[in-house]
Structure formats: structure tokens, C-alpha cells
C-alpha positions in Angstrom: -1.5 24.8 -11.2 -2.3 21.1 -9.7 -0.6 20.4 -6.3 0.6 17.2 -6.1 0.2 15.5 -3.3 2.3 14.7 -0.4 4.5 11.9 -0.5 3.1 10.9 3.1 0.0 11.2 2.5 0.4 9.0 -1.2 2.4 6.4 0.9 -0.9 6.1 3.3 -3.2 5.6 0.4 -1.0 3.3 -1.3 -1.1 0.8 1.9 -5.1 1.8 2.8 -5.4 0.2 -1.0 -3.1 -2.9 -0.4 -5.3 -3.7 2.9 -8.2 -3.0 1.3 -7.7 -5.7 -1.7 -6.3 -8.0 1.0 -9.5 -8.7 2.5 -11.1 -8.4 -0.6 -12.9 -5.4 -0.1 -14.4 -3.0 -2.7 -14.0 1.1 -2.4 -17.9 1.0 -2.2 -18.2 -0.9 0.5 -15.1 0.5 3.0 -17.2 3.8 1.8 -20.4 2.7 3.3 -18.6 1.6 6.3 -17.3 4.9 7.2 -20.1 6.7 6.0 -18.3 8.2 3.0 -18.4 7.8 -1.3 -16.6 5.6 -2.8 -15.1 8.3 -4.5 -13.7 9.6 -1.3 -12.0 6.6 -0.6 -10.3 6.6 -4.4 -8.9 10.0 -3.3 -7.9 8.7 0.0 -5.8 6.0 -1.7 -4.5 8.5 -4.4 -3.5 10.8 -1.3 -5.2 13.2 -3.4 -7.1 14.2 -0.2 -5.9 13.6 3.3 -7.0 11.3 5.8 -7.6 12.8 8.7 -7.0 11.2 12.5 -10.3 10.3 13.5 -10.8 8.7 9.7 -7.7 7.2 9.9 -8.8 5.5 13.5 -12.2 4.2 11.6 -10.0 2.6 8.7 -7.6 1.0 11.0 -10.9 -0.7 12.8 -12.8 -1.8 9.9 -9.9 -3.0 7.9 -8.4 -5.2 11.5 -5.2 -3.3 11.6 -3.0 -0.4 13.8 -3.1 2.5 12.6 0.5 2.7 12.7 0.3 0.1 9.2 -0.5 3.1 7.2 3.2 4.6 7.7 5.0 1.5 8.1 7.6 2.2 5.1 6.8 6.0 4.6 9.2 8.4 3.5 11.0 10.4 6.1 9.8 14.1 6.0 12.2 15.4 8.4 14.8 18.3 7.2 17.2 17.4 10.0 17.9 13.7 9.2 20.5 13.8 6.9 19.2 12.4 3.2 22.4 9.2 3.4 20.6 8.1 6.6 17.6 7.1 4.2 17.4 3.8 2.8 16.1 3.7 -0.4 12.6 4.3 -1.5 10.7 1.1 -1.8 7.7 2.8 -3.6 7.3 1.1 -6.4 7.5 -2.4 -4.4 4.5 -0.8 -2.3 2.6 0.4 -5.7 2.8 -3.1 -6.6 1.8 -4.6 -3.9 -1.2 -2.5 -4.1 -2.2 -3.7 -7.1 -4.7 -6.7 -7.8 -1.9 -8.6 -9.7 0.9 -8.0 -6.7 -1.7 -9.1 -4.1 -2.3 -12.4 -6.4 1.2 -13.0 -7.2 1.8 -12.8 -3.0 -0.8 -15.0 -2.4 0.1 -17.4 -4.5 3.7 -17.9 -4.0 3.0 -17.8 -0.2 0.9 -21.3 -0.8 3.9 -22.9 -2.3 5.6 -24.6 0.8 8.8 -26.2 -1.4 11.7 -23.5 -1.1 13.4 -25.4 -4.0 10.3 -24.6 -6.1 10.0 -21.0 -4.5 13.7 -20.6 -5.8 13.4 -21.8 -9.2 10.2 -19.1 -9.3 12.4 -16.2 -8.2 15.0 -17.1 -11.0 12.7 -17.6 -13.4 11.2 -14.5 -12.4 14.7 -12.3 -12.6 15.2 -14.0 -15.9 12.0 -12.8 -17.4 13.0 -9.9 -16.0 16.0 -9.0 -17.9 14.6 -9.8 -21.6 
């Protein structure tokens, strides 16, 4: 039977994939920069395989963040907070974002300095939505 992973340890990946498109930086080369495969760094963004501290120190350097980014957002693990004390998940917002077409989209709407313009965008964006 497959485990699947943790939901920590997909929330880390998720946002070591949004940083890594954000500077525009292919698997293969964050690989070569912590000595690693490319396809260790695929698993690392699945959460497929853990990231361990010292790894996660080396990520936080090379991509010019705190380590603490990686579990901004994460799901609360804890069995003693009380599950109404949660706000709700914002996973898919942070799937998307890790995508090539969120980090675009972001990108692009950030350059438009109008909020009148930035408006009409977000309506036209909900109507779209809705069909």
C-alpha cells in the first residue's frame, strides 16, 4: 500500500516550488546547488520525501528566504487545538500559486497600478468563474 504523504511535509514542497518558479529557477539547477538530482528536488516539492533541517537551511539560502517561509500557511498538526480554532485550508490557493500560470497571473496583475482596472479584472475574473 502507497503512504501518502504528510500534509506538512506537502505544504513545504508546495511553497519550495512557488519560490523556486519565482526566481525562475529550474529543479535541475536548485539540484546542482545543493548537490542533489533533480529528481530529489521533484520529490521534495511532492513532499513525497522529506526535507530534512540541514536541507531545509541550504534551500532557505540559495532561494534568499527564512526558513520559516516554508510553513508559513501550513496545516496545524496538533491534536490538542481544537479543529473550530482552524481557519480554513487555503491549499488549493497555495497549489496554484505554485503553478507557472498562478506565478504569471500574480505577476502580472501586480504591474497594473490602476485599482479601478484591478477591480474590473477581479469581476471579470469571478464572472468567468461562475459559467
Amino acid at each position: 500500500m502507497m503512504k501518502s504523504p504528510n500534509p506538512i511535509d506537502r505544504h513545504v514542497g508546495a511553497r519550495l516550488r512557488m519560490r523556486r518558479l519565482m526566481v525562475g529557477m529550474s529543479q535541475g539547477k536548485l539540484g546542482e546547488a545543493l548537490s542533489v538530482t533533480f529528481q530529489q528536488i521533484q520529490k521534495y516539492e511532492k513532499g513525497a520525501n522529506r526535507i530534512g533541517a540541514s536541507r531545509l537551511q541550504q534551500l532557505a539560502r540559495v532561494l534568499e528566504v527564512p526558513p520559516a517561509f516554508f510553513f508559513e500557511g501550513a496545516p496545524s498538526t496538533d491534536p490538542a487545538r481544537p479543529a473550530l480554532a482552524e481557519p480554513p485550508s487555503n491549499d488549493h490557493i497555495v497549489d496554484f500559486l505554485s503553478t507557472s500560470e498562478g506565478l504569471q497571473l500574480n505577476r502580472a496583475f501586480a504591474q497594473i497600478r490602476d485599482p479601478k482596472i484591478r477591480r474590473r479584472i477581479l469581476d471579470l475574473v469571478a464572472v468567468l468563474a461562475k459559467e
